[in-house]
N, C-alpha and C positions, 0 to 999 in steps of 0.2 A: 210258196216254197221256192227255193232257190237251189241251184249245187254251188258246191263252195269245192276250191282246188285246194290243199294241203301238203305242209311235209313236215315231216315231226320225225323223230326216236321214238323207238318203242322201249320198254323197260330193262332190254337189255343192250340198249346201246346202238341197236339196226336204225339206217333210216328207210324211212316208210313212207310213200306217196298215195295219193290217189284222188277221188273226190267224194263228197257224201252230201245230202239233200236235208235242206234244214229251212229251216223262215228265215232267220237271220243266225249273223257271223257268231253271235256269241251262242247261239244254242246250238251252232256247229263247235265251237271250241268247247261246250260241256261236254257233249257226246265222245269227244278225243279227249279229254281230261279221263271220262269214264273207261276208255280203252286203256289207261296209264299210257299215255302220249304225249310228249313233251314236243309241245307246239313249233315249228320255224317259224314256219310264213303260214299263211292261209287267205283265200282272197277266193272274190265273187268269181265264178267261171265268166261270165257277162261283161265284167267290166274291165277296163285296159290297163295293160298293165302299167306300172308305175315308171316314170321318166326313164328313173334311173338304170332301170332294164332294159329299156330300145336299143335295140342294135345302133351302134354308132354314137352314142349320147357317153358324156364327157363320165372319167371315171375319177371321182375326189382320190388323191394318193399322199398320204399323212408320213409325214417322217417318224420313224419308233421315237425319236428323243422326247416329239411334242407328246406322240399318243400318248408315254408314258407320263411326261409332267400332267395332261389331262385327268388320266386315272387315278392320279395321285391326288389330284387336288378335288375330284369329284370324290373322293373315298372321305378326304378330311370333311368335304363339307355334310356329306350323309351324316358320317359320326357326329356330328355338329348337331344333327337334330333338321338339318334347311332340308326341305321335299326335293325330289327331283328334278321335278320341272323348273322348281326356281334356280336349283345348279347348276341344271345345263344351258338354261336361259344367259346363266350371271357368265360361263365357260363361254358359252358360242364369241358372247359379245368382248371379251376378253382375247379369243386366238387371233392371231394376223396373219393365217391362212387362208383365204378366201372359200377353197374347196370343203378346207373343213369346217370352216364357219358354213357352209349349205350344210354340211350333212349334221353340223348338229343341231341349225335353226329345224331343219327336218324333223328332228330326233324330238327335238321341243313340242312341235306339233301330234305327232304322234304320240308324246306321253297326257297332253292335254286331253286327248281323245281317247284318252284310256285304255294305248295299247303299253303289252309289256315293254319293257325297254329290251329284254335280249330278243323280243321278236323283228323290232327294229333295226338292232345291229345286222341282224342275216340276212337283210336288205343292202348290206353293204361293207359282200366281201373282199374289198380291194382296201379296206379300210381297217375293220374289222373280225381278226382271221377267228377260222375254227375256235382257238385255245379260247380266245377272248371271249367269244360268246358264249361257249359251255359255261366257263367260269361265272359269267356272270349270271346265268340261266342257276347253276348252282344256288350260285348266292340267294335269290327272289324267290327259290323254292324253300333254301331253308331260315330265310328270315337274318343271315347274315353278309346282307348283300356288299357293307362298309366292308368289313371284315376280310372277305374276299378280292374286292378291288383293291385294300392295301397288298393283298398276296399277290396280286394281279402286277402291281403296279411293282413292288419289288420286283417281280420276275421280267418285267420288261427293262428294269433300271441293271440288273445285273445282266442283261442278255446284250444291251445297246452298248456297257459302261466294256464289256470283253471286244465288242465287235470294233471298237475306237481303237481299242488297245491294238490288237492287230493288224486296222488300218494306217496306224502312224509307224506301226514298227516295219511295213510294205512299204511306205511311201518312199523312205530313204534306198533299198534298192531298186524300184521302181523312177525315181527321181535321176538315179546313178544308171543304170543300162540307158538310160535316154539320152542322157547326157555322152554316153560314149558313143550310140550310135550317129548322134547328130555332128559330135567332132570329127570322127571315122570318117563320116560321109562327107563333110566338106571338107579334109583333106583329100579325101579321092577323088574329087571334081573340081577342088580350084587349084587345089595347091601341087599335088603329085604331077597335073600336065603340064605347071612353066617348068617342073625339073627335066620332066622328059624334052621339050623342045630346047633347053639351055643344054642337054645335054645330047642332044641332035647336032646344035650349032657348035659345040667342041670337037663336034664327028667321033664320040665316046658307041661306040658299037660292042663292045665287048664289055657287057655289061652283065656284071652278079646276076645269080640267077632269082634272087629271091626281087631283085630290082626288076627282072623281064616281068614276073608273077603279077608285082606291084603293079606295073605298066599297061599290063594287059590286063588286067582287073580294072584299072583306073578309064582305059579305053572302051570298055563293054561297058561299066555304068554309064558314061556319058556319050554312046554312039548308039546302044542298042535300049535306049528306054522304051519303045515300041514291044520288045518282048519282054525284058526283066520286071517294070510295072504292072503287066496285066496278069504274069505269071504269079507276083507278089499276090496280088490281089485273090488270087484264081486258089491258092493257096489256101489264103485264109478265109474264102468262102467254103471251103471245100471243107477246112477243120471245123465253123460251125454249124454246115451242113451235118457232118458226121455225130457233132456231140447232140442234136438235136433228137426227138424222141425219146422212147423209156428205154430205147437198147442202147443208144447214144450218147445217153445220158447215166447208163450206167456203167456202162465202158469208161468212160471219161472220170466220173469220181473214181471207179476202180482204179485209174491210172494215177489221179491222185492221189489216192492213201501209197501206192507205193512208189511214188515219188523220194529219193532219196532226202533226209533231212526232214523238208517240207513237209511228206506227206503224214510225219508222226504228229506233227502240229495240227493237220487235217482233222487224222482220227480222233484226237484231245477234244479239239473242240466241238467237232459231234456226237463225241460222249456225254461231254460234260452237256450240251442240250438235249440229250435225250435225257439225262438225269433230274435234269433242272426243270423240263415240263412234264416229266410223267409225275415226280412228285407235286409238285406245285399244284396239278389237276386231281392227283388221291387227295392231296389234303381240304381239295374246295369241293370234292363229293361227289366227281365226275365219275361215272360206273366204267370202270376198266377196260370195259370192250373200246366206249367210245375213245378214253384215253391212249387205247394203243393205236389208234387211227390219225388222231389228231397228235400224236407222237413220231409216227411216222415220218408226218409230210413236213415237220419243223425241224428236222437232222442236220438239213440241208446235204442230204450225202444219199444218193438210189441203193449203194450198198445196205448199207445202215436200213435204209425205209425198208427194203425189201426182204430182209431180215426181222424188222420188226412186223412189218403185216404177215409173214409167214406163222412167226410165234402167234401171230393174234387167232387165226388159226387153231392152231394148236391148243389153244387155251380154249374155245369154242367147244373143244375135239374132248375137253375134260385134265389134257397136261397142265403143269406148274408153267409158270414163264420162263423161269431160269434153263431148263430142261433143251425146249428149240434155240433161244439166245446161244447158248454154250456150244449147241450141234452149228451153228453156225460160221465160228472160225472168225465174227467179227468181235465180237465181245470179249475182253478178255479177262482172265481167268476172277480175278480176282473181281469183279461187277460183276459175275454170273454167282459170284458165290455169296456175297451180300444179299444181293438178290433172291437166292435160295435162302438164306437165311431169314430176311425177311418176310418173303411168303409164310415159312414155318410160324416164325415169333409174332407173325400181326406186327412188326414194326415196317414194313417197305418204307412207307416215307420218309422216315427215320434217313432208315438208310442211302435209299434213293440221294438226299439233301447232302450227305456225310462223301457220296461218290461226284456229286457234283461239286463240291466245297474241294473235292481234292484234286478235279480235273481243272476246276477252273486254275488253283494254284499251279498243277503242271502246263498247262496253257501260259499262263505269266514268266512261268520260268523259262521256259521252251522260248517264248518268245524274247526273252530278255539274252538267250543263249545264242539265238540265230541273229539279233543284234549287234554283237559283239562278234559274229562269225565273217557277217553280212559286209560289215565295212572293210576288215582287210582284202576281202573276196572281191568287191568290187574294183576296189585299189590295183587290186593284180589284175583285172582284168582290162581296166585300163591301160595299164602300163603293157601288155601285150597289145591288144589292138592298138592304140596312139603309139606306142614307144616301139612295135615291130613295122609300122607305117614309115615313121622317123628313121629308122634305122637301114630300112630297106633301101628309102629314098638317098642317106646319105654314104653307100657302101662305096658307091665307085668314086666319091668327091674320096673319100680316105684311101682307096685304092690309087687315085691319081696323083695325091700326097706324097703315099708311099713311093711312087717310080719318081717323082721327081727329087724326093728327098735321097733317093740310092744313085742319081747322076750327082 
């Protein structure tokens, strides 16, 4: 006899730990079959754990783009009729990721040895999240495992295909603030002191006041870099100090959503993910409970999480979902009512699909709006910084214009 360590779901979606006393591993996973247990991990109390556990041992980190062509192309070839282990064999040896080539020569290994595949995945959550594994867990339970990875795989190709979207439409003022501060800045340290000394050596002393500003500005970044750099610095350790933690951090998207402009883009797009995984996981058989946890923590927004794990709650307590969502002032009106509508009709995913279909569009549009906002905005911004630079520095040459041009 042995003990054997476990953690598994229980039938309504809890996870559950402990150890239990068996001969061997597989007459401990029937005993947990028989509790209705949906297996994670389970392993000899005795023996060590697996590499990829050790403290300090490297962690494989997969780009969404690849994971998803992965699950794409493992879906088509199930459908196909090819076994598993010949897929992931034919995949591993296919990726030019090194890290994820281990974890799925890994992955190989252990389907040869006749473990599940989503037991495997929970071996490698930096890879592998929550969503991914239920889903697939779903799938080998109910025998449509193809099925599911293409849901799977759609939901990662629509989650990556928005996340591009928004990163190229940032880049441009992201690209534009850089570019001002970097011209701002070497005009204040090479070019605004030969004006000051050229205009030392005219003996010009009565000089515009926005030129003294200039000058004395131009004088403290280039004489007191001893305080301004460390304060710089001391600054922005201090802002990620503060947004760290669960208070920090929900402080911090709080201030995001109400972010003028930006922050309605914010909200969009945590909507439209919590839309787009709660259904995606109803429709591949994941039990509710579990789905509102693994819904939670994919929002990307503490607001949002912290609202949905209260409803989750709630729903435990015997409430509809729609019910705490709506009490909570993040959701708005109109996805709380859908919502309620589909708990009533037995359609959620339905709808759930119909509210993601529509955030993703205001997400596009939103972003094609702040586009078009973005670039004139920048422009002005420029032309104040660089153009009040320039203008500062050239008040007293036109002042000295003017008195020469009236003798």
């Amino acid at each position: 006899m042995a003990d054997f360590k476990y953690v598994g779901r229980d039938k309504n979606g809890k996870t559950v730990s402990g150890t239990l006393t068996a001969e061997t591993e597989a007459d401990a996973k029937e005993e947990l079959r028989k509790r209705e247990y949906v297996i994670l991990s389970i392993s000899e109390k005795t023996k060590r754990e697996p590499i990829l556990k050790l403290k300090g041992a490297p962690k494989a980190r997969v780009k969404a783009k690849e994971l998803a062509v992965f699950t794409r192309q493992l879906a088509t070839m199930i459908s196909a009729g090819i076994p598993m282990l010949e897929s992931v064999e034919v995949l591993a040896d296919q990726t030019d990721d090194p890290g994820f080539k281990s974890v799925l020569n890994s992955v190989s290994e252990d389907v040869r040895a006749g473990t599940d595949f989503s037991e495997f995945l929970f071996r490698h959550p930096a890879v592998f999240k929550d969503l991914y594994i239920n889903m697939v867990r779903a799938g080998e339970m109910s025998g449509k495992l193809d099925e599911i990875l293409n849901r799977l795989a759609e939901y990662l190709e629509a989650t990556e295909a928005l996340r591009q979207e928004i990163k190229s439409a940032m880049t441009y003022p992201v690209v534009s603030l850089t570019m001002i501060v970097g011209i701002a800045g070497f005009l204040m340290l090479f070019i605004v002191p030969k004006f000051k000394d050229m205009f030392k050596q005219l003996r010009m002393t009565d000089l515009p006041l926005p030129t003294k500003v200039m000058f004395g500005l131009s004088d403290f970044l280039r004489t007191e870099v001893k305080i301004w750099v460390p304060a710089l610095f001391g600054i922005i350790i201090l802002l990620f100090a503060t947004t760290r933690g669960s208070k920090g951090s929900y402080f911090k998207d709080l201030l995001l959503l109400k972010l003028p402009i930006l922050g309605v883009l914010f909200h969009k797009v945590a909507l439209s993910r919590f839309a787009r995984t709660f259904a995606t996981l109803l429709q591949s058989g994941v039990p509710i409970l579990a789905t509102l946890d693994i819904v939670a923590s994919t929002t990307g927004n503490k607001v949002l999480e912290e609202a949905i794990s209260n409803a989750n709650k709630n729903i435990q307590e015997g409430d509809p979902l729609a019910v705490p969502l709506a009490k909570s002032g993040v959701f708005p009106k109109m996805v709380t009512r859908m919502i309620s509508i589909g708990e009533r009709s037995g359609a959620l995913e339905t709808l759930l699909e119909k509210i993601s279909d529509f955030y993703d569009l205001e997400v596009r549009t939103t972003v094609k709006q702040l586009t078009s906002l973005i670039e004139p905005l920048m422009i002005g911004l420029m032309g104040i910084f660089v153009g009040g630079i320039v203008m500062a520095v050239f008040l007293p040459i036109f002042a000295m214009a003017g008195a020469v041009g009236k003798r």
